[in-house]
C-alpha positions as CSV (number, residue, x, y, z in Angstrom):
1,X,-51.5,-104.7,31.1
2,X,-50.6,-100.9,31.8
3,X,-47.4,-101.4,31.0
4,X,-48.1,-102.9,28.2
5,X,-50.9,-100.4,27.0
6,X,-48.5,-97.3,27.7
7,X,-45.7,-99.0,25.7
8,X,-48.1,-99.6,22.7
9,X,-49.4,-95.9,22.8
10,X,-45.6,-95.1,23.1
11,X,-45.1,-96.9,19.6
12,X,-48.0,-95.2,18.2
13,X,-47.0,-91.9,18.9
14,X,-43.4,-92.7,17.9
15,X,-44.5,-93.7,14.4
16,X,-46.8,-90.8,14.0
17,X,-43.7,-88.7,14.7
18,X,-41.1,-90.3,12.5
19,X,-44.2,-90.4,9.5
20,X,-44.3,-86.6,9.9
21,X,-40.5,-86.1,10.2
22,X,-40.8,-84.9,13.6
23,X,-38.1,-85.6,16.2
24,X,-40.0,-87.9,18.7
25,X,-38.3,-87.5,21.9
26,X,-39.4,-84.7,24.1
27,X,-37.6,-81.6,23.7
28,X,-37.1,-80.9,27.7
29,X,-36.2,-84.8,28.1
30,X,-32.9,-85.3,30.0
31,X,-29.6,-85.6,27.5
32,X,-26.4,-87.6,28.4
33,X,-23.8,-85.5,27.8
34,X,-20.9,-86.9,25.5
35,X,-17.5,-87.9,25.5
36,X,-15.5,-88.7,22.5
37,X,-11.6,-90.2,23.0
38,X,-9.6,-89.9,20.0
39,X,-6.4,-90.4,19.1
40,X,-4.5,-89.7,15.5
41,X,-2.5,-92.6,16.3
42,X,-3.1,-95.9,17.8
43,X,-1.7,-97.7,20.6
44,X,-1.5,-94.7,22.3
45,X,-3.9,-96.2,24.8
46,X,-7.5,-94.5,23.9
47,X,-9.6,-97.3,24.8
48,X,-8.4,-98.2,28.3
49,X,-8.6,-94.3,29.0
50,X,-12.3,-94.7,28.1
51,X,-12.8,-97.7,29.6
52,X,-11.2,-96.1,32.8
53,X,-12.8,-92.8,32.5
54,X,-16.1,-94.4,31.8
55,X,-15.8,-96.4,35.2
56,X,-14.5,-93.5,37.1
57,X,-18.0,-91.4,36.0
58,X,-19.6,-94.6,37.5
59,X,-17.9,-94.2,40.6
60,X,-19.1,-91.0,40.6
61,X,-22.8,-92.0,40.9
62,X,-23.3,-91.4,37.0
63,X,-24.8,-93.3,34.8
64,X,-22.5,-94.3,32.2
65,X,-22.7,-95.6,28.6
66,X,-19.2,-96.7,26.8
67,X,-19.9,-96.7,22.7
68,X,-17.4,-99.1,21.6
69,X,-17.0,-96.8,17.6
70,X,-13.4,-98.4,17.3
71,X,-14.8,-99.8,13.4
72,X,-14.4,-103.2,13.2
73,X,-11.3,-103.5,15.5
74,X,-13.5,-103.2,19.0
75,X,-11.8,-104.2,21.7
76,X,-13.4,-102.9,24.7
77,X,-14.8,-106.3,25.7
78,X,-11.3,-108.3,25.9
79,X,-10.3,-105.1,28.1
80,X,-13.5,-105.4,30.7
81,X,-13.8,-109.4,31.0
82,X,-16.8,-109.4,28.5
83,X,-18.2,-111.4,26.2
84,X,-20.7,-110.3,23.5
85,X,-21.2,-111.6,20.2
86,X,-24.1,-109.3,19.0
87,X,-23.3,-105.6,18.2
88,X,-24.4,-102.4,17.0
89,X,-24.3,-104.2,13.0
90,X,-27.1,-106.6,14.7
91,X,-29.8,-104.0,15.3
92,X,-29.2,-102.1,12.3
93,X,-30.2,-105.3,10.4
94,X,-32.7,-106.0,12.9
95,X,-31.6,-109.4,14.1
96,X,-31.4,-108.0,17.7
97,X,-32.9,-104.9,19.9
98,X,-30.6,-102.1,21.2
99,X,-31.0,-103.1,24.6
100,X,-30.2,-107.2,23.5
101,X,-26.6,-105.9,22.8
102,X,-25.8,-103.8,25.7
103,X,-23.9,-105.2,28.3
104,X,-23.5,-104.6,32.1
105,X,-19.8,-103.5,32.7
106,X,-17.5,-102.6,35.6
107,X,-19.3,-100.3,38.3
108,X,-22.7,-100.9,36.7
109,X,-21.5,-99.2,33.3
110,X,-23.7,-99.6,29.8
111,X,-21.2,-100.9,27.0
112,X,-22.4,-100.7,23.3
113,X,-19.9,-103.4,21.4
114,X,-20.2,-100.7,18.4
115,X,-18.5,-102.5,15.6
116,X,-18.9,-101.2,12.1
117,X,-22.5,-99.8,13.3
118,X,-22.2,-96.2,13.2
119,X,-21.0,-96.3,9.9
120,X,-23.7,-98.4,8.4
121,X,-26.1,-95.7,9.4
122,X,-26.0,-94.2,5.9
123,X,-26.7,-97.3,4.4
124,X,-30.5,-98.1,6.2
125,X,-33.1,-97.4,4.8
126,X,-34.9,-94.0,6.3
127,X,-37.4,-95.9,8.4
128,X,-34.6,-98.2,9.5
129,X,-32.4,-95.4,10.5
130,X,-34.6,-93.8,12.2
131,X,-35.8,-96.3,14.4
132,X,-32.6,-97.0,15.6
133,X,-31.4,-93.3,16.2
134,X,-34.5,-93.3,18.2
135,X,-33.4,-96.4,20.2
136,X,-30.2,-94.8,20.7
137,X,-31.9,-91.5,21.5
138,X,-33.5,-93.4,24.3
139,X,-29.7,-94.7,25.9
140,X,-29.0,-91.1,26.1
141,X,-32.3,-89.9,27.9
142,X,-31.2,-93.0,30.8
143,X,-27.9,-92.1,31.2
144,X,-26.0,-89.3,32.4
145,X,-23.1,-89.3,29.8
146,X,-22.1,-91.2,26.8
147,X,-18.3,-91.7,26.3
148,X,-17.2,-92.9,22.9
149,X,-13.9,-94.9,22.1
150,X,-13.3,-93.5,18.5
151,X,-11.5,-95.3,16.2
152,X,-7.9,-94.7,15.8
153,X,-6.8,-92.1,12.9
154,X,-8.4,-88.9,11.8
155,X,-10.6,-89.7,8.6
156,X,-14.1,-88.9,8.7
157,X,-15.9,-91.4,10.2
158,X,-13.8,-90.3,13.6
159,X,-13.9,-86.6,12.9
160,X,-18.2,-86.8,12.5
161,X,-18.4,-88.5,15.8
162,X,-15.5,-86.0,18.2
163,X,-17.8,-83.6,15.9
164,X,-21.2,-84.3,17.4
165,X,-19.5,-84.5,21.0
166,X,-19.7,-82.3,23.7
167,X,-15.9,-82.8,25.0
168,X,-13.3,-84.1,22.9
169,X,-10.3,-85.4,24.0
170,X,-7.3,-86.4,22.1
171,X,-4.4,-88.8,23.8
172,X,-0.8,-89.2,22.9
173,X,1.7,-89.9,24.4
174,X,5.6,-89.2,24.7
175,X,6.5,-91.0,21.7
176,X,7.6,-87.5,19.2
177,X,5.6,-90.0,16.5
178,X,2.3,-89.7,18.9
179,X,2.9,-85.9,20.1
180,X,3.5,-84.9,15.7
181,X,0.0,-87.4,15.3
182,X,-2.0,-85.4,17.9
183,X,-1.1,-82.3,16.3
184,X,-3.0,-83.8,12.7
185,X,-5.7,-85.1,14.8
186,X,-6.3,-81.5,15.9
187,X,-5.5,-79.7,12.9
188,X,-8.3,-82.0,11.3
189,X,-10.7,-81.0,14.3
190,X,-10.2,-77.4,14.9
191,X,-11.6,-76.3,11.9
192,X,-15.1,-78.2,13.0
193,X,-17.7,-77.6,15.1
194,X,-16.3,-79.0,18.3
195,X,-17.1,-76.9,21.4
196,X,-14.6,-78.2,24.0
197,X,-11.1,-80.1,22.9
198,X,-8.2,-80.8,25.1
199,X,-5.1,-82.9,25.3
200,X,-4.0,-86.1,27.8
201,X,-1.2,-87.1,28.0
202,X,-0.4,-91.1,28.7
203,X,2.0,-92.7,29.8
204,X,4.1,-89.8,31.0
205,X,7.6,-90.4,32.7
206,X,7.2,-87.6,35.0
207,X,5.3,-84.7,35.4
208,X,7.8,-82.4,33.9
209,X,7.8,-84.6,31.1
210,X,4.5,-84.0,30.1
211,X,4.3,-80.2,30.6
212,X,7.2,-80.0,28.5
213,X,5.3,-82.0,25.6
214,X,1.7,-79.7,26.3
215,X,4.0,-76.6,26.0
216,X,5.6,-77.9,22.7
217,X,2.1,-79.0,21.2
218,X,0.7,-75.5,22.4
219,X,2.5,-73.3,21.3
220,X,2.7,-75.1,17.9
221,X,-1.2,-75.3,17.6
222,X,-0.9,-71.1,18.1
223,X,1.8,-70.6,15.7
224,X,0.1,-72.7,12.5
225,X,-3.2,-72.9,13.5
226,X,-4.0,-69.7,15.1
227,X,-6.1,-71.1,17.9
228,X,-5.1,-72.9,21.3
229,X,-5.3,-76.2,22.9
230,X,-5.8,-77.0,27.1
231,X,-4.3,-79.8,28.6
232,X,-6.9,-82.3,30.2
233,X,-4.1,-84.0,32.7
234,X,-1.6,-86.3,32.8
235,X,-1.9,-90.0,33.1
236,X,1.9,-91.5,34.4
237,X,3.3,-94.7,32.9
238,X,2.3,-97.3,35.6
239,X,3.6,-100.7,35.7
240,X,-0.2,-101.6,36.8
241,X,-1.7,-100.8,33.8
242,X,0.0,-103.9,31.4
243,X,-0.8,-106.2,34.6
244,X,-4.3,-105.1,34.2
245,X,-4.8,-105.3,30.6
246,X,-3.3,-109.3,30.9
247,X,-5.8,-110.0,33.6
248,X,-8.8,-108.4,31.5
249,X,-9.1,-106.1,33.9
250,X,-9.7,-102.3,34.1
251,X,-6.7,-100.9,36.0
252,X,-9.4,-98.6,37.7
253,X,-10.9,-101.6,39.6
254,X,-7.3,-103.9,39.6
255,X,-5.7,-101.5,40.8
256,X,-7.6,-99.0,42.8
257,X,-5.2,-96.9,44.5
258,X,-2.6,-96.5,42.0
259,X,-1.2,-93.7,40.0
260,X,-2.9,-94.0,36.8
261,X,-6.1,-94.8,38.8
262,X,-6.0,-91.5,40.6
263,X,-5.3,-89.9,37.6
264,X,-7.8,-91.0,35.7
265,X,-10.4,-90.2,38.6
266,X,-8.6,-86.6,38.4
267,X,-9.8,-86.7,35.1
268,X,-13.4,-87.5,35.4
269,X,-14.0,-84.7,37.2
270,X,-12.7,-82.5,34.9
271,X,-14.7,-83.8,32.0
272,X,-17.5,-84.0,34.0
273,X,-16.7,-79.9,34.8
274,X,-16.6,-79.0,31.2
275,X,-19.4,-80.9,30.2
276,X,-21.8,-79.6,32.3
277,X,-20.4,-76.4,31.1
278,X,-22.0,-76.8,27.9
279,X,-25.2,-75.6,26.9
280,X,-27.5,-78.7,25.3
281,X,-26.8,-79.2,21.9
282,X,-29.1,-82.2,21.7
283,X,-29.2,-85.7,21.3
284,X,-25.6,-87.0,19.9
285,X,-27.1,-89.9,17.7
286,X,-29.1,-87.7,15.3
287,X,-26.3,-85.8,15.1
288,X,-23.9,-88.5,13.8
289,X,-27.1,-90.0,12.1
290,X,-27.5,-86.9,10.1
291,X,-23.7,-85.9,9.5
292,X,-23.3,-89.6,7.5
293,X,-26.3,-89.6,5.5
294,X,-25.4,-85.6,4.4
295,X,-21.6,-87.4,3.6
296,X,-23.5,-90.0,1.7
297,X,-25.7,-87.8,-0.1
298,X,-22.8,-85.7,-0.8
């Protein structure tokens, strides 16, 4: 019954705050910080670096949630050995709750099948959206950082949610197709509000490899765009990554102690440095929430 009483006069309060247009969660409440993986071209391996990275946080004693934003071509699921059929799309029609979608994944991990969600946001209705920023706003006060698989390319729906980020990072790989894609995808970005964006390489041959591709991309980011780019890290080309993705498993947990899984644990700690390097910028949902409905409206 006390549970029950508090969550009622939660609700309460909750409405009065969204009738008045106030933001209802507490403004000293703990804030996941965020993530966001993007990459101008795809199948340069974005989603098992944020499945991989996601699980490494975990490892790390954080509590992880992995926003699956790839729109409509998800596939974070098939990667993990999970199987969901409801989505973000569900609780923005209210057939189901936010926490009725989220599943458990590797290492205890959150994982938000995200669909064609995000986007749909500036289609609800005010009350609507609201309710389910708030719901999201509530993932973000349980966890300890949010990492988002973009969708692949640079138009806006992917350049509103690096935006709203704390960290972005954008992957490419060797391929020159990849390395001239990355340099779009940050041409596109640098001219937003994102605090923190580096560069990973995947699938590297060699180490000299892929500081000769960071130097290439750097000095080409300071020569036309007047601004400069860090590299993130390296992540080699393993032959334990394919085996993994057949077996629907991360490599991270398949293969523990391999290249790309020290790499990749290499690399949480580095995002996990930079973030926390950040000062609060607030919760990430209402700022995606508000960035659409301001592109709708506009």
């Amino acid at each position: 019954m006390t549970d029950q009483a508090k969550t009622l006069r939660g609700l309460v309060e909750r409405q009065k705050a969204m009738q008045n247009g106030v933001d209802e969660s507490p403004s000293g409440s703990h804030r996941a910080k965020t993530i966001a993986i993007a990459g101008a071209k795809g199948g340069v391996g974005k989603t098992n670096i944020a499945l991989n990275l996601a699980i490494a946080l975990g490892q790390m004693d954080q509590r992880v949630c992995l926003l699956d934003a790839n729109l409509g071509l998800g596939n974070v699921e098939l990667l993990c050995g999970l199987n969901g059929y409801w989505n973000l799309s569900h609780v923005i029609i209210g057939a189901r709750k936010l926490q009725d979608v989220v599943l458990e994944g590797p290492e205890g991990i959150s994982v938000i099948p995200g669909a064609s969600g995000l986007c749909d946001l500036a289609d609800c209705s005010e009350g609507d959206r609201r309710e389910l920023l708030h719901q999201l706003a509530e993932m973000e006060q349980n966890h300890d950082y949010i990492v988002v698989d973009t969708g692949a390319g640079i138009h806006r729906a992917v350049r509103q949610l690096v935006t709203a980020a704390d960290v972005a990072l954008v992957v490419t790989t060797p391929e020159p197709t990849s390395i001239a894609d990355a340099y779009a995808g940050i041409k596109a970005l640098s001219g937003n509000d994102v605090p923190i964006m580096e560069v990973v390489v995947n699938r590297a041959e060699s180490s000299r490899q892929a500081r000769a591709i960071m130097e290439g991309l750097q000095n080409t980011v300071r020569l036309f765009l007047r601004t400069s780019i860090a590299t993130a890290g390296t992540i080699p080309d393993d032959d334990n990554v394919p085996v993994a993705v057949s077996r629907r498993q991360p490599f991270l947990i398949n293969s523990p102690h391999c290249a790309a899984s020290a790499a990749v644990r290499q690399l949480a700690r580095r995002m996990t440095n930079l973030a926390q390097s950040q000062p609060s910028r607030g919760s990430f949902f209402p700022r995606v929430g508000e960035s659409l409905t301001v592109t709708r409206a506009a």
